[in-house]
FIVEX-80898 format. One record per residue (C-alpha): y negated, x, z negated; residue number from 1. Coordinates in steps of 0.25 Angstrom, whole numbers, plus 5000, padded with zeros to 4 digits. Layout:
BEGIN
+------+------+------+-----+
|   yy |   xx |   zz | num |
+------+------+------+-----+
|    Y |    X |    Z | NUM |
...
+------+------+------+-----+
This chain:
BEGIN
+------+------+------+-----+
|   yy |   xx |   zz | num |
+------+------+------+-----+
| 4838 | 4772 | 4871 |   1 |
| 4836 | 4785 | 4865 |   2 |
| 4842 | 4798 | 4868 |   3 |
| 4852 | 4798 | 4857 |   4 |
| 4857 | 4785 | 4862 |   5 |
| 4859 | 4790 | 4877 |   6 |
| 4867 | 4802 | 4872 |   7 |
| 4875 | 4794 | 4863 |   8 |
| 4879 | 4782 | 4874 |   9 |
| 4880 | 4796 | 4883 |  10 |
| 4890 | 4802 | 4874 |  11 |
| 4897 | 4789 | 4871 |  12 |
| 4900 | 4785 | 4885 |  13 |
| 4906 | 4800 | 4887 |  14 |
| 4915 | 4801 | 4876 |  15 |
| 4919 | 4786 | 4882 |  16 |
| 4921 | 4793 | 4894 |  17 |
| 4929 | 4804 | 4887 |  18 |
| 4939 | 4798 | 4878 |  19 |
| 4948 | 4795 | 4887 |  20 |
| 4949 | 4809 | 4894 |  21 |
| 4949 | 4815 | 4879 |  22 |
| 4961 | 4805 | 4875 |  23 |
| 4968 | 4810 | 4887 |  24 |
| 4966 | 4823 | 4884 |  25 |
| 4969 | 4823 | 4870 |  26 |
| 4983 | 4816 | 4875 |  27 |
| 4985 | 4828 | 4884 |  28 |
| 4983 | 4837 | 4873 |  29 |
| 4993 | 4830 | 4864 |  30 |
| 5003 | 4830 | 4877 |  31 |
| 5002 | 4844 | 4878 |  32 |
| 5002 | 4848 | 4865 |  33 |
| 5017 | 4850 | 4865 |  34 |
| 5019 | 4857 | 4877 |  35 |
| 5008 | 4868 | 4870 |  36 |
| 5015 | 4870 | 4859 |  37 |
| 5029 | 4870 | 4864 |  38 |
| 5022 | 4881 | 4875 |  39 |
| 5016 | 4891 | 4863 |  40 |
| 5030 | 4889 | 4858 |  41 |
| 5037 | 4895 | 4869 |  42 |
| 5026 | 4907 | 4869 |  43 |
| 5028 | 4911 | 4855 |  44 |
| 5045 | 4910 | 4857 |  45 |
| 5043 | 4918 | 4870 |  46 |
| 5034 | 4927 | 4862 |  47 |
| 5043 | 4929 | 4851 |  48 |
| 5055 | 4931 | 4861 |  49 |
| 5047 | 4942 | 4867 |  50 |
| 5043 | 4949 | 4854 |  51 |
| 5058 | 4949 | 4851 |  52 |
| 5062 | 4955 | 4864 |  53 |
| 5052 | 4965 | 4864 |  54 |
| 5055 | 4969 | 4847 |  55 |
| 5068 | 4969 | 4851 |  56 |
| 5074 | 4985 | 4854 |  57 |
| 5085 | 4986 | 4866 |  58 |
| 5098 | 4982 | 4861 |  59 |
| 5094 | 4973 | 4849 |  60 |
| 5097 | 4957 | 4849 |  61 |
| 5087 | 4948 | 4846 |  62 |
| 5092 | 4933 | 4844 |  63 |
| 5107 | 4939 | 4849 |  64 |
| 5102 | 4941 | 4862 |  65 |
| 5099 | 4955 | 4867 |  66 |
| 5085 | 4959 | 4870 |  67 |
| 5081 | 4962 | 4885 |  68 |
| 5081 | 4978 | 4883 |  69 |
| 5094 | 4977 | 4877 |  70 |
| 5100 | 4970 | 4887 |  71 |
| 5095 | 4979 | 4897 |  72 |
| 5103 | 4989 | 4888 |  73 |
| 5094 | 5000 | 4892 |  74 |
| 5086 | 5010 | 4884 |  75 |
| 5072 | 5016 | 4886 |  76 |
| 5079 | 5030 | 4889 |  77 |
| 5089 | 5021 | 4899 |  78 |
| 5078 | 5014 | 4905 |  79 |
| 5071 | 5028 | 4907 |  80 |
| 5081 | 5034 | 4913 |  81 |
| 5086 | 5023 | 4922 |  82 |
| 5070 | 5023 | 4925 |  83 |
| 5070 | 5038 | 4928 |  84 |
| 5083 | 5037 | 4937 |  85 |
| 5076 | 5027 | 4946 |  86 |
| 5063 | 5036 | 4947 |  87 |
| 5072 | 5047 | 4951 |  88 |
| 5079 | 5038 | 4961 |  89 |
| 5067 | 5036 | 4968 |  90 |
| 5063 | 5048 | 4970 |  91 |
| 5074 | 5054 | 4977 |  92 |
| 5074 | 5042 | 4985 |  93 |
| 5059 | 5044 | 4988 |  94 |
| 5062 | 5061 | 4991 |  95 |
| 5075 | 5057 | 5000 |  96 |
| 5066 | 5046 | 5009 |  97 |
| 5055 | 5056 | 5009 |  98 |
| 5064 | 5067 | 5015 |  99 |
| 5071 | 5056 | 5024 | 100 |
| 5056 | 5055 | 5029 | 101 |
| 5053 | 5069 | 5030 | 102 |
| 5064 | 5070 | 5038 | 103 |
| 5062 | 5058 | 5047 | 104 |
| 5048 | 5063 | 5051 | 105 |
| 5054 | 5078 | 5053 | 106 |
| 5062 | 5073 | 5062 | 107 |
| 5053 | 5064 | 5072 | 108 |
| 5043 | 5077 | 5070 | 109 |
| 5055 | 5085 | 5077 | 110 |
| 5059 | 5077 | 5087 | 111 |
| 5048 | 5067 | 5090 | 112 |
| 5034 | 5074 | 5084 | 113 |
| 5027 | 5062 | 5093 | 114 |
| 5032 | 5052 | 5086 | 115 |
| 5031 | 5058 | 5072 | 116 |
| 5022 | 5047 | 5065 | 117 |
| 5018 | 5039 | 5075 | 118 |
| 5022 | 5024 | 5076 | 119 |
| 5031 | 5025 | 5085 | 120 |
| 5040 | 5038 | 5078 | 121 |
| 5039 | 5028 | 5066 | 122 |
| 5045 | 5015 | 5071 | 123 |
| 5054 | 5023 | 5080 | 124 |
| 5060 | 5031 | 5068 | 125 |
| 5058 | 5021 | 5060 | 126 |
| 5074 | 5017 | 5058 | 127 |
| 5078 | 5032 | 5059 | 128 |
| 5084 | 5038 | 5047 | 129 |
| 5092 | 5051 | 5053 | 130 |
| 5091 | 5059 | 5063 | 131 |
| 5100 | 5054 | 5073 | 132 |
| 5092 | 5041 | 5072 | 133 |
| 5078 | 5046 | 5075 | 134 |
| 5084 | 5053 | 5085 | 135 |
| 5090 | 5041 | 5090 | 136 |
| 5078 | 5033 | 5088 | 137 |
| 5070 | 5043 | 5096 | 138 |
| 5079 | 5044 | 5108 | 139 |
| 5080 | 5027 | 5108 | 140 |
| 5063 | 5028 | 5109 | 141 |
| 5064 | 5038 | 5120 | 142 |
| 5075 | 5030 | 5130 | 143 |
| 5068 | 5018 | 5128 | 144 |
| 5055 | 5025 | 5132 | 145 |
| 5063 | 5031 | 5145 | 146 |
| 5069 | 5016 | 5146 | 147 |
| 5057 | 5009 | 5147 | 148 |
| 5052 | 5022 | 5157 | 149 |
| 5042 | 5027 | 5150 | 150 |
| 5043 | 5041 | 5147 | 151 |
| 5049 | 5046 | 5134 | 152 |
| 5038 | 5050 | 5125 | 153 |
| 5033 | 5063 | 5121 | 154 |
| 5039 | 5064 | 5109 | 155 |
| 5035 | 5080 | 5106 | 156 |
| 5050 | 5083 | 5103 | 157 |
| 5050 | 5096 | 5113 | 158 |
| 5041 | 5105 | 5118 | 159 |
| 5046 | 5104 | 5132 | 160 |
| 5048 | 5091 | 5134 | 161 |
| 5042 | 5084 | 5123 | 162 |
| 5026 | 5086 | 5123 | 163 |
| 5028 | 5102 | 5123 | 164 |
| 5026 | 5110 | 5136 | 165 |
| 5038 | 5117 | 5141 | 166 |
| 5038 | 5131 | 5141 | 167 |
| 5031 | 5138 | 5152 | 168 |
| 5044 | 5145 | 5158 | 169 |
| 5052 | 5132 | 5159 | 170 |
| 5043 | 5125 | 5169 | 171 |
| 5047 | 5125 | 5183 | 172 |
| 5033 | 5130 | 5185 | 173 |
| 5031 | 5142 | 5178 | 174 |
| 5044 | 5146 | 5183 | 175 |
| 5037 | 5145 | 5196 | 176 |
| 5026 | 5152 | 5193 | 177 |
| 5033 | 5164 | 5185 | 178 |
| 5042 | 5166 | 5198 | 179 |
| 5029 | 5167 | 5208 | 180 |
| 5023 | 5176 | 5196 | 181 |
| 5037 | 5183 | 5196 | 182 |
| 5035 | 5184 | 5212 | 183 |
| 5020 | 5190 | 5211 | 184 |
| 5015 | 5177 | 5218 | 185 |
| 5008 | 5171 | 5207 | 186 |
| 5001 | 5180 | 5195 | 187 |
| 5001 | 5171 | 5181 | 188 |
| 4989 | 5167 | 5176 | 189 |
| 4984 | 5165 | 5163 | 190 |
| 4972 | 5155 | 5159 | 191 |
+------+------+------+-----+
């Protein structure tokens, strides 16, 4: 055999081979052929719709059926406005929670500077919204402190009994030590 005669029996035995696949396919495509065009149909009529609605101007009917602008009923200076009146609303609701916060944070620095943003102050004044109710929150913490007898915490509320020092003519002992320096025992010394 010579060359030519190898391809050719080659290519005869594969397009043997093939018919069958090609047939099939070729059946396919004739069984598909009606789903495509009814699927470019449906495009070009949802197109069409579209460009309708999109031509139409706000109030106009197409087909005796409003468009979708129209049946919102609004206008572009409605719209704007409405818009506009939303921004304004959340503004003043962003200024009032910032101011409910200033005054939260004033507060715990008042009355419990310790806990002022640590953990703890957070989850304890978490729920608190008022005055009355951080206060209450805080006096809850500290009886349950006592209650469970550990010793309230410092909470830097007072100078006297809060972290501060008590002023030297209240102790018991520099009133002790101004009497004997009163009585000439002692002379005062300074360091």
């Amino acid at each position: 055999m010579t060359p030519e005669e190898i391809n050719a029996a080659i290519q005869k035995s594969v397009a043997d081979a093939l018919k069958p696949i090609t047939t099939q396919i070729a059946a396919f495509g004739e069984t598909i052929k009606p789903i495509t065009e009814l699927q470019t149909q449906v495009m070009t009529l949802v197109e069409a719709d579209s460009a309708k609605t999109i031509a139409a101007k706000p109030g106009e009917k197409k087909d005796g059926k409003e468009t979708p602008a129209a049946a919102a009923g609004l206008t572009t200076e409605q719209a704007t406005e409405i818009f506009q009146k939303m921004l304004k609303e959340r503004d003043t609701t962003s200024a009032q929670t910032a101011a409910q916060q200033a005054a939260h944070e004033a507060w715990i620095k008042k009355h419990a500077p310790k806990l002022a943003g640590t953990p703890t102050g957070n989850r304890l004044f978490a729920g608190a919204s008022t005055d009355e109710a951080r206060k209450a929150a805080l006096d809850e913490y500290v009886a349950d402190l006592k209650a469970q007898g550990v010793k309230a915490p410092d909470l830097g509320a007072t100078a006297a009994g809060e972290g501060g020092s008590a002023a030297a003519a209240d102790s018991a002992e520099s009133k002790k030590a101004a009497a004997m320096e009163a009585a000439g025992k002692i002379k005062a010394t300074v360091l």
